[in-house]
C-alpha positions in Angstrom: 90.1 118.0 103.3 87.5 118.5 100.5 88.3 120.6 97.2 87.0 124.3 97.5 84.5 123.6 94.9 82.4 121.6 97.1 82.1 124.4 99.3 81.5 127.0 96.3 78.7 124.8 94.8 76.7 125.1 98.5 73.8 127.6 97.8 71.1 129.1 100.6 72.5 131.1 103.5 74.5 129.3 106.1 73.9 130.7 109.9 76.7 130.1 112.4 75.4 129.8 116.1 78.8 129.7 118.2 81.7 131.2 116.9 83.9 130.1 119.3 87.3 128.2 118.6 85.3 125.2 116.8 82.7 127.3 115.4 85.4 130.2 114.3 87.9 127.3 112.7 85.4 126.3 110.9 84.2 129.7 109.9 88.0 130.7 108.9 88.0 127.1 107.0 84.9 127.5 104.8 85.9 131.1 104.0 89.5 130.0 103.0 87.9 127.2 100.7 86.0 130.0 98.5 82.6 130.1 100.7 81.1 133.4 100.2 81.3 135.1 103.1 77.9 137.0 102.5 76.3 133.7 102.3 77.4 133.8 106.2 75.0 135.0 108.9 77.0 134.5 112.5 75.3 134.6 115.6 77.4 135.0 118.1 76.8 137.5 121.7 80.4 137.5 122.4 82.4 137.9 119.1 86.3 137.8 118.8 87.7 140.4 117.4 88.8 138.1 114.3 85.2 137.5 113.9 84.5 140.6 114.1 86.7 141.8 111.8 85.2 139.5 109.2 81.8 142.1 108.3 84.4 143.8 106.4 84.3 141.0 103.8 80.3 140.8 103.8 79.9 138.5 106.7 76.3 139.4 108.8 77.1 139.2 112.4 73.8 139.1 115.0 71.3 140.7 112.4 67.7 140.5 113.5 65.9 137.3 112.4 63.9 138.9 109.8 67.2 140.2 108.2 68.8 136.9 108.4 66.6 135.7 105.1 65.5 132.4 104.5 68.4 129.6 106.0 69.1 126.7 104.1 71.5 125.8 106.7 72.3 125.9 110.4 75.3 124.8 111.9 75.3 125.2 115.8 78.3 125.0 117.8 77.6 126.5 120.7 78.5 124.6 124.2 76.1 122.3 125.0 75.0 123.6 128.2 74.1 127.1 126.3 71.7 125.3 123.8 68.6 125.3 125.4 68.8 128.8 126.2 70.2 129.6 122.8 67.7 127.2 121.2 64.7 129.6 120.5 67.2 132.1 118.7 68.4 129.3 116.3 64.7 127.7 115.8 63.2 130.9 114.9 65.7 130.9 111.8 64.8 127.2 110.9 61.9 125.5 109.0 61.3 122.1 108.3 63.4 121.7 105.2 66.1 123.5 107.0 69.8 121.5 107.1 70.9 121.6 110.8 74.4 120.2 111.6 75.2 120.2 115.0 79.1 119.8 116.8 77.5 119.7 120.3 78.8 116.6 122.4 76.5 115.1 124.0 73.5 116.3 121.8 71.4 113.9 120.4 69.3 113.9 117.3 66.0 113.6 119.1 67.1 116.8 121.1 68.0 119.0 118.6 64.7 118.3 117.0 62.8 119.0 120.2 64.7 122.0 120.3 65.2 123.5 116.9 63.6 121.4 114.2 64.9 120.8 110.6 67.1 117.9 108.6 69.8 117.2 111.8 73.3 115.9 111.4 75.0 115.3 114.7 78.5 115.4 114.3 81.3 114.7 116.9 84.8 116.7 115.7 87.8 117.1 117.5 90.5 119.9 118.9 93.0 119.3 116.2 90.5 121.0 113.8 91.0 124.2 114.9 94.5 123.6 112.9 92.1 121.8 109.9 93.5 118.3 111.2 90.5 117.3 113.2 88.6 113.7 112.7 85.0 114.2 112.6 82.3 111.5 112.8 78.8 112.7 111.6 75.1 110.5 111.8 71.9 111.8 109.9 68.5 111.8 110.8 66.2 110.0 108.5 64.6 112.8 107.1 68.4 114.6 105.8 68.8 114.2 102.0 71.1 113.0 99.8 72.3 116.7 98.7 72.1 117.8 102.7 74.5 115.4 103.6 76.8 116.3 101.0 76.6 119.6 102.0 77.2 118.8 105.8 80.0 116.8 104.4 81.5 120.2 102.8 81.3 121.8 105.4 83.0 119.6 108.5 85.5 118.7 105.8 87.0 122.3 106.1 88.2 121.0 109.4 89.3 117.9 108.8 88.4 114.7 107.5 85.0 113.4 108.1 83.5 109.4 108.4 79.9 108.9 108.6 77.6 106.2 110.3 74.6 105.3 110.3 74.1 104.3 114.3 73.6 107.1 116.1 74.3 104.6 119.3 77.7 104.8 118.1 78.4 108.1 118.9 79.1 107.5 122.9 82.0 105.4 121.6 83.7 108.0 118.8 83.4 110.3 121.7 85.3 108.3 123.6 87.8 107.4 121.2 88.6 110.3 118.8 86.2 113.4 120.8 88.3 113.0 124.3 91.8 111.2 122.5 93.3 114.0 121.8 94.0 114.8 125.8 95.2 110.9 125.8 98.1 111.6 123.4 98.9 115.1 125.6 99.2 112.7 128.4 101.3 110.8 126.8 103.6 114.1 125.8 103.4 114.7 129.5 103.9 111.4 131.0 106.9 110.8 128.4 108.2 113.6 129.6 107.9 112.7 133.2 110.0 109.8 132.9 112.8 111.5 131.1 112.9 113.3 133.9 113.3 110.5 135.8 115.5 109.0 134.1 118.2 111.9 134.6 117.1 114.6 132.0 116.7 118.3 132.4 113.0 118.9 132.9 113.4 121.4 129.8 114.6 119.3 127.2 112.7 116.3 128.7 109.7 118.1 128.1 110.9 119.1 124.2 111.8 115.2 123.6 109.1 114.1 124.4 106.3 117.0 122.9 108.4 116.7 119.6 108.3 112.9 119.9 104.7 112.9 120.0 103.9 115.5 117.2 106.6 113.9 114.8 105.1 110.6 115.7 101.9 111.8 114.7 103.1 113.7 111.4 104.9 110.2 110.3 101.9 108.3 111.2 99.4 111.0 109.3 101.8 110.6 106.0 102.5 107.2 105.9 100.3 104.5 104.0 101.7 101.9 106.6 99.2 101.2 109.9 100.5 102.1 113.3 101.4 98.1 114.4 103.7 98.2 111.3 105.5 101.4 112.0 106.0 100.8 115.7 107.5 97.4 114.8 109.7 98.9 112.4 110.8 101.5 115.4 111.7 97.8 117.0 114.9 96.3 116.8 114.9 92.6 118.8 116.3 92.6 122.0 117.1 96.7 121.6 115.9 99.2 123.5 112.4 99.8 121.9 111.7 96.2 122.6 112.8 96.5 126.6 110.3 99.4 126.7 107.8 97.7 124.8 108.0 94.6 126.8 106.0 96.6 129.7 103.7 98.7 127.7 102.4 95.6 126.3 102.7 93.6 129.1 99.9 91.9 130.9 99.3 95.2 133.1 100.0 97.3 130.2 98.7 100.2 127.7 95.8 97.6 125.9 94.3 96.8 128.6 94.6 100.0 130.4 93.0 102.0 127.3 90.2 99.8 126.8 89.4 100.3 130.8 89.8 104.0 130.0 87.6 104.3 126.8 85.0 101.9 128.5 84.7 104.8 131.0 84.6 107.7 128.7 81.8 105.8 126.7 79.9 105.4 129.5 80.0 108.7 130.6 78.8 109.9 127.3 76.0 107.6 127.1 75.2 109.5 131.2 75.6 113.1 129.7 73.5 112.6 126.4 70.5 114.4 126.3 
C-alpha cells in the first residue's frame, strides 16, 4: 500500500467511470488515504447508496460535462462490455494530455485510445482489492509520463500492491495468473473441503477447515519473508502425513502440471477476448 501522501500530492480532478465494487473500493481507498474528495467527479448511472452518500463530503456524482472542469485524470472501470457505449461520455471529458488508467480486462491500449484518447495505463487488478489486498499489474502507453505513471501508481496502490511491465503482450498471462487465481484458491477452499467430507467429516466443519485453512494459509504466506516452496516444506515432516498427501499432488498427474494446462487455457482465452 502506498503512504497517503502520495495520494495528497495528486493535483487536477480525477473522474471515476464505474463505481462498482472495483471502481467503489478504489474510490473508498483513495478517499481513506487523504484524496480530496472534491477532487472527485464519479460517473456512475446506477450509484450505490454508499456512493451516493459520499456528495455529502464534496464528491460530484454525474454532473454535466461542462461542470466536470478540466480532468487531469480518468480512471474507468466500468465492465468491459459497457465501454463502447460508455466511451463517448468518458472521451468528451478527456484531452490529449489527459492520464487514462483503465481496470478493464480484456482492454487493450490501442482500444482505449480509439475509444477515448489520452496518456493510457492498462491495468489488470484483482477481487482481493475490494478488501485493499489485491495484486495489480499495470503497462503504459509510450506517450504516459514519468509523473503520470506515478500518479497511476498512487492511485491502484490504494488497492493493493501494484508491479509494472513494460510488454503489454504480457497481460493475457497476469490475467491468467493473478486476474482469474483468485477463483483457483476458492476451488481449492472448496475442493479441500470436499474431501474432508469424504473422508468422514461433517460437511459443516469440513467446509470451516478447509475455508480457514486456505485464508490462514494465505495470511502466513502474505507475512512471511520465506517463499511458498520453503513454507510448504517446513509444513512437511518425512514420511508424515503432509508428505503422503504431497506425494500425489506432486505426482506425475499432479497439481504442476495440471495448473500450467489450466493457466495455458486462461491465457489463451484472454489473448481471444482482447479487443
Amino acid at each position: 500500500m502506498t503512504d497517503s501522501s502520495a495520494l495528497k500530492n495528486i493535483t487536477g480532478t480525477i473522474a471515476l467511470g464505474g463505481a462498482g465494487k472495483m471502481g467503489g473500493a478504489m474510490l473508498t481507498g483513495w478517499l481513506a488515504q487523504g484524496l480530496d474528495p472534491r477532487r472527485v467527479v464519479v460517473i456512475e448511472p446506477s450509484p450505490s447508496p454508499e456512493i451516493g452518500a459520499l456528495t455529502a463530503r464534496g464528491v460530484r456524482l454525474n454532473p454535466a460535462p461542462e461542470d466536470a472542469g478540466t480532468v487531469e485524470t480518468l480512471v474507468i472501470a466500468v465492465k468491459p462490455q459497457s465501454f463502447r457505449e460508455a466511451g463517448p461520455a468518458f472521451k468528451s471529458l478527456v484531452s490529449s494530455t489527459t492520464l487514462v488508467v483503465s481496470i478493464m480486462a480484456g482492454t487493450t491500449i490501442a482500444a482505449l485510445e480509439e475509444i477515448v484518447g489520452g496518456a493510457v495505463v492498462r491495468a489488470m487488478p484483482n477481487t482481493p482489492a475490494a478488501i485493499g489486498r489485491g495484486i495489480t499489474v499495470a503497462v503504459p502507453a509510450k506517450n504516459v509520463s514519468a509523473t503520470q505513471r506515478d500518479v497511476a501508481d498512487a492511485l491502484l496502490r490504494a488497492i493493493g500492491s501494484v508491479e509494472w511491465v513494460d510488454d503489454e503482450a504480457l497481460m493475457d498471462a497476469v490475467t491468467a495468473v493473478s486476474g482469474s487465481g483468485p477463483a483457483y484458491v476458492f476451488l481449492l477452499a472448496e475442493e479441500l473441503a470436499c474431501a474432508g467430507v469424504e473422508a468422514g467429516l461433517p460437511e459443516a466443519l469440513a467446509a470451516r477447515l478447509a475455508r480457514e485453512t486456505v485464508a490462514g494459509s494465505g495470511e502466513l504466506l502474505h507475512r512471511s519473508e520465506l517463499d511458498a516452496a520453503t513454507l510448504r516444506k517446513n509444513v512437511t515432516s518425512p514420511g508424515g502425513t503432509t508428505a503422503a498427501a504431497l506425494e500425489v499432488l506432486m505426482g506425475r498427474d499432479g497439481m504442476r502440471g495440471l495448473m500450467i494446462r489450466a493457466i495455458a487455457a486462461a491465457t489463451r482465452r484472454s489473448k481471444e477476448l482482447a479487443k
